[in-house]
C-alpha positions as CSV (number, residue, x, y, z in Angstrom):
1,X,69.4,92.4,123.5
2,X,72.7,93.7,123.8
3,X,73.7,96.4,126.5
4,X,76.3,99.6,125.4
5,X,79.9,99.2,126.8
6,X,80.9,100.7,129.9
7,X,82.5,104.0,129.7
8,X,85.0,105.3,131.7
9,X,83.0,108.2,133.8
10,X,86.2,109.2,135.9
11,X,87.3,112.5,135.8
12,X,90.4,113.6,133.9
13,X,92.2,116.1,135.4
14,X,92.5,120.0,134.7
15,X,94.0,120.9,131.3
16,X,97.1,122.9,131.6
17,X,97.0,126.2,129.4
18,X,99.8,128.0,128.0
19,X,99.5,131.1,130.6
20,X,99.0,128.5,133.3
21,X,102.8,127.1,131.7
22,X,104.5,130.1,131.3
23,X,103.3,131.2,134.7
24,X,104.7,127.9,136.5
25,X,107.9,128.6,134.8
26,X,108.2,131.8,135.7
27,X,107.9,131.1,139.0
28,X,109.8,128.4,138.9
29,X,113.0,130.7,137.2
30,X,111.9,133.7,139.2
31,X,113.1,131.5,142.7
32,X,116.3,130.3,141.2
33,X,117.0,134.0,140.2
34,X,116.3,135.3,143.7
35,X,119.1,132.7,144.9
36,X,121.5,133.5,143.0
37,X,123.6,136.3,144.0
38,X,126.1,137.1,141.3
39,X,122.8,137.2,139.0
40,X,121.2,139.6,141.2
41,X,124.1,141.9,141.3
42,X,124.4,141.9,138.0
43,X,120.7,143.1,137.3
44,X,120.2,145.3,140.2
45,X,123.3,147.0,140.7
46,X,125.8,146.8,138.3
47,X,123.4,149.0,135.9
48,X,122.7,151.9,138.4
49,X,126.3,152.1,138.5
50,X,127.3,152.3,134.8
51,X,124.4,155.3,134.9
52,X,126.1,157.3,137.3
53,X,129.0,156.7,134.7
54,X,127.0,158.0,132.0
55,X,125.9,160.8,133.6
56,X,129.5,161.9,133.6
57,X,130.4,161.2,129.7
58,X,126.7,162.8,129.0
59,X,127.9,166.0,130.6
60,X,131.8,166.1,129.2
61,X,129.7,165.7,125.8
62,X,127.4,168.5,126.3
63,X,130.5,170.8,126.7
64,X,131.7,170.5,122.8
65,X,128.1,169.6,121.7
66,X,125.7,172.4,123.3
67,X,122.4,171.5,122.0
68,X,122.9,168.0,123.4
69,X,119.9,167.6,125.4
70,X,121.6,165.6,128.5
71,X,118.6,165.0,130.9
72,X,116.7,163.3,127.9
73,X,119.9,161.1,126.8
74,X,120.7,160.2,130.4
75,X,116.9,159.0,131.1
76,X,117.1,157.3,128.1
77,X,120.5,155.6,128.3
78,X,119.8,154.6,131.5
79,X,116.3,152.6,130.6
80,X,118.5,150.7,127.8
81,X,121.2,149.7,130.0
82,X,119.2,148.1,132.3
83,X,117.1,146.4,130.1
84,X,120.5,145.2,128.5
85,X,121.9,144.0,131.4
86,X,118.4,142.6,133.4
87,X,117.2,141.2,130.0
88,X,120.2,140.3,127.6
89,X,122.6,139.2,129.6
90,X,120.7,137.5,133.1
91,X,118.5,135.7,130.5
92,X,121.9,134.4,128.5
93,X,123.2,133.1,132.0
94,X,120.3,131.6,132.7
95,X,119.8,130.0,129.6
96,X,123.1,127.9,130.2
97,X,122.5,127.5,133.6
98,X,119.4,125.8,133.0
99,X,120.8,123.8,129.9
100,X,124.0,122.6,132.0
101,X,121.8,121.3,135.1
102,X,119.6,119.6,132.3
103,X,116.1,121.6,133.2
104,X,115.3,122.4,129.9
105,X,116.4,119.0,128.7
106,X,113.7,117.3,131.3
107,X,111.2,120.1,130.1
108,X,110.8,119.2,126.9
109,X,109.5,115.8,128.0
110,X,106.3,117.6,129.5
111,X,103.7,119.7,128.2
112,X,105.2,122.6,127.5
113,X,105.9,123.3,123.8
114,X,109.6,124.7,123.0
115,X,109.0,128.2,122.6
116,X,106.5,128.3,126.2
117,X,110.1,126.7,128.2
118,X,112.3,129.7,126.5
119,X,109.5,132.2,127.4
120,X,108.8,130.6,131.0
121,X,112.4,130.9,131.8
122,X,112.4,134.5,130.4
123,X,109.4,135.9,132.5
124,X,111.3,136.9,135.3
125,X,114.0,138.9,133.9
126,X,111.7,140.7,131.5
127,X,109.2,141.5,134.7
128,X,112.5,142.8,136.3
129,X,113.8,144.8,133.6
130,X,110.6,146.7,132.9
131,X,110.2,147.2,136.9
132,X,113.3,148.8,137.0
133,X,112.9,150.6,133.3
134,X,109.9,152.2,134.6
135,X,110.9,153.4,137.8
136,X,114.1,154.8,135.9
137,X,111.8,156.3,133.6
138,X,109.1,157.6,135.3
139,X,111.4,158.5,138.3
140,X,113.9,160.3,136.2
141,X,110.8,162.3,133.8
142,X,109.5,163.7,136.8
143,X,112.8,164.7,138.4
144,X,114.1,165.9,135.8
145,X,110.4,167.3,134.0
146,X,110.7,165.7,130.8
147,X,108.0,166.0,128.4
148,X,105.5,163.9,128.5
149,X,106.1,160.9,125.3
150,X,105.1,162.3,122.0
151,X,103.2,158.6,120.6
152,X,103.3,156.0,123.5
153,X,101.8,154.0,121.0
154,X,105.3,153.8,118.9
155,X,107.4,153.7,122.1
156,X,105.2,150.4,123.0
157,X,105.9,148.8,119.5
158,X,109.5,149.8,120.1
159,X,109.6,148.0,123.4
160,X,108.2,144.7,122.3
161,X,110.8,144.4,119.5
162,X,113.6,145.2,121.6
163,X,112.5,142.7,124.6
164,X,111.8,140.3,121.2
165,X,115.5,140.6,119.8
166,X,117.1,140.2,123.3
167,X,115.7,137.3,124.2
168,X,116.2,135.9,120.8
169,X,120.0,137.3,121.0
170,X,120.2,135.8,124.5
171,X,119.1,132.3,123.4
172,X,121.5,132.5,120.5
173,X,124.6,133.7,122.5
174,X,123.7,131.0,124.9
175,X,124.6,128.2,122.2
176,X,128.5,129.6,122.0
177,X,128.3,130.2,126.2
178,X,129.7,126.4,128.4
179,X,129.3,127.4,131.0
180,X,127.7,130.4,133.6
181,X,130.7,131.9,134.4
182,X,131.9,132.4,130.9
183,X,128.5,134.3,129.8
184,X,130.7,137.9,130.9
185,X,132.9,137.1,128.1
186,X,130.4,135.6,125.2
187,X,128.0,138.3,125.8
188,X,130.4,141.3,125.8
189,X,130.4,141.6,121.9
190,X,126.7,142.4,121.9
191,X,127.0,144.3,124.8
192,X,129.4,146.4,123.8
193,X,126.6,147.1,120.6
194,X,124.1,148.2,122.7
195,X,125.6,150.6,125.2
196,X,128.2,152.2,122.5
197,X,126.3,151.1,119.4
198,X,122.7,151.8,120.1
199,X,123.5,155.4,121.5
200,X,123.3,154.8,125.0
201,X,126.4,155.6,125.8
202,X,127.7,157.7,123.4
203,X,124.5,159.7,121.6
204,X,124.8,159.0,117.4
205,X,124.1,162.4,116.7
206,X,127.1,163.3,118.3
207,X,129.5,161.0,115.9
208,X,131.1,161.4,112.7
209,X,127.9,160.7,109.9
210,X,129.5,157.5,108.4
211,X,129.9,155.7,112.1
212,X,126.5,156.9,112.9
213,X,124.8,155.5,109.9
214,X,126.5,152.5,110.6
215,X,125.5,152.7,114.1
216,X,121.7,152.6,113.1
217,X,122.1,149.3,111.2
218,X,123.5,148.0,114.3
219,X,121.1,144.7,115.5
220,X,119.8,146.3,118.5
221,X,119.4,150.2,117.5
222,X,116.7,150.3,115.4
223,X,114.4,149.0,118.3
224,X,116.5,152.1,120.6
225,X,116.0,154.5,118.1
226,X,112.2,153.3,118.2
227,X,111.9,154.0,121.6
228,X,113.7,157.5,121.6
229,X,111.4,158.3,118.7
230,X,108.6,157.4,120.3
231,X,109.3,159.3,123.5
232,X,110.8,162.1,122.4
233,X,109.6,162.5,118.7
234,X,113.2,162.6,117.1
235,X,115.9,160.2,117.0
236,X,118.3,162.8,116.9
237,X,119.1,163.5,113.4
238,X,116.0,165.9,112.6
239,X,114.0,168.1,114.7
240,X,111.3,166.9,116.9
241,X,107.5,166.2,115.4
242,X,104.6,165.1,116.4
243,X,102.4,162.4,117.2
244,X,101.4,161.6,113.2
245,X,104.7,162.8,112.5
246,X,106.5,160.5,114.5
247,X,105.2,156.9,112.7
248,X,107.3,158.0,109.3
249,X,111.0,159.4,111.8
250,X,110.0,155.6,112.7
251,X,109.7,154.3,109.7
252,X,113.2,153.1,108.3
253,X,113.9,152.2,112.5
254,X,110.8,150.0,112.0
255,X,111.9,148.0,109.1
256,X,115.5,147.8,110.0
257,X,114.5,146.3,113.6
258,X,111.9,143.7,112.1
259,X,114.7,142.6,109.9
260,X,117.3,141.6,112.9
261,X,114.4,140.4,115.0
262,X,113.9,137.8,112.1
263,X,117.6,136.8,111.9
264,X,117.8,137.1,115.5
265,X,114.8,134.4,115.6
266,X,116.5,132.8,113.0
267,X,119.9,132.1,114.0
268,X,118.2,131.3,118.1
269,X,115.7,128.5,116.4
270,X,119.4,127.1,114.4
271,X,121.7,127.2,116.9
272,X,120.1,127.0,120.2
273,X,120.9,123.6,122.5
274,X,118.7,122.1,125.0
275,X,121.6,119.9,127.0
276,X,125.0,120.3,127.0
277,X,127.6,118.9,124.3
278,X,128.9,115.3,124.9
């Protein structure tokens, strides 16, 4: 007679899930953040005072441009910079920071898969940005009784691809960024796109027709110009529509956008480094 072998009846412990990963890491980043000063500056009040400096420009613009619509273009501006600033740039900081004390290096030998660690580390400054976004936006609607958004739906879709793109863009300027301190100057090329670029600063229906148009091919526009679309039912260029009418304004923004996202993705996946050069 021959007896079954033993199995092993002890209990293994809890599985980790992706949520319960990204979660952890967000924490994790969210308390680093919260210590560093310079970062939080830089994400809470550097962008309420470039707002107050587009406030002015919007109104020296509405004096050769009277139809400009400033208390729309200011609201809106003033959601981009921030998510610029909060998103783009804190998360291209952070990035290196994380890279240079060898976190992400160490995090790779765990559970996490790659793209959870860049997502982890990303939590905090996109739950940031859209806290501040919001409050700017909702604040600044009721204050200044904007319309309510033509197709929430669109300005959603709009959102996600932007957020998308910057933290692709982030993770790829972080691969030509050595160091923290050196993340003002390696980010200020894209930077300079989106506030100037992307019509946040200057509004593209205001510039000559050939800059414009290549304005709106810009990397980080199209996802803009989806949002202003979205919320106001024109990008500019044509009068307002409505809700249907609003998915083809979106259209050519939509495929434009879809396109940098994938290169953005692209060239992050190439070119991004998990420890520092040797």
């Amino acid at each position: 007679m021959t007896t079954a072998a033993p199995t092993d009846t002890r209990a293994t412990g809890p599985q980790s899930t992706t949520a319960g990963r990204l979660l952890a890491l967000g924490r994790a980043e969210a308390t680093l953040l919260l210590r560093n000063r310079t970062a939080l500056f830089t994400a809470l009040v550097l962008p309420v005072v470039l707002i107050s400096t587009l406030q002015g420009m919007l109104k020296k613009r509405s004096e050769s441009n009277p139809g400009l619509d400033v208390h729309s273009l200011l609201v809106y501006g003033s959601v981009g910079m921030v998510l610029a600033f909060v998103v783009y740039y804190n998360l291209t900081a952070a990035y290196v920071g994380r890279r240079g004390e060898l976190v992400l290096k160490r995090l790779r030998t765990g559970e996490a898969k790659d793209l959870e660690i860049l997502l982890g580390t990303a939590v905090p400054s996109l739950a940031l940005g859209l806290l501040m976004a919001a409050l700017i936006g909702v604040g600044g609607s009721i204050g200044l009784h904007l319309a309510v958004p033509v197709n929430p739906v669109l300005m959603l879709v709009g959102l996600m691809v932007l957020l998308a793109t910057m933290i692709a863009l982030a993770a790829l300027s972080s691969a030509f960024t050595k160091t923290v301190e050196s993340a003002g100057i390696t980010t200020l090329p894209v930077m300079l796109v989106m506030q100037f670029g992307s019509g946040l600063f200057v509004p593209l229906e205001v510039m000559p027709s050939p800059l414009a148009d290549v304005c709106r091919l810009l990397p980080t526009t199209p996802a803009f110009q989806l949002i202003r679309v979205g919320w106001f039912g024109t990008d500019g260029s044509a009068a307002a529509t409505d809700f249907m009418g609003s998915w083809g304004a979106a259209a050519p923004h939509m495929v434009t956008g879809l396109v940098w996202l994938g290169l953005a993705v692209w060239g992050a996946v190439r070119y991004f480094r998990w420890e520092p050069r040797r």
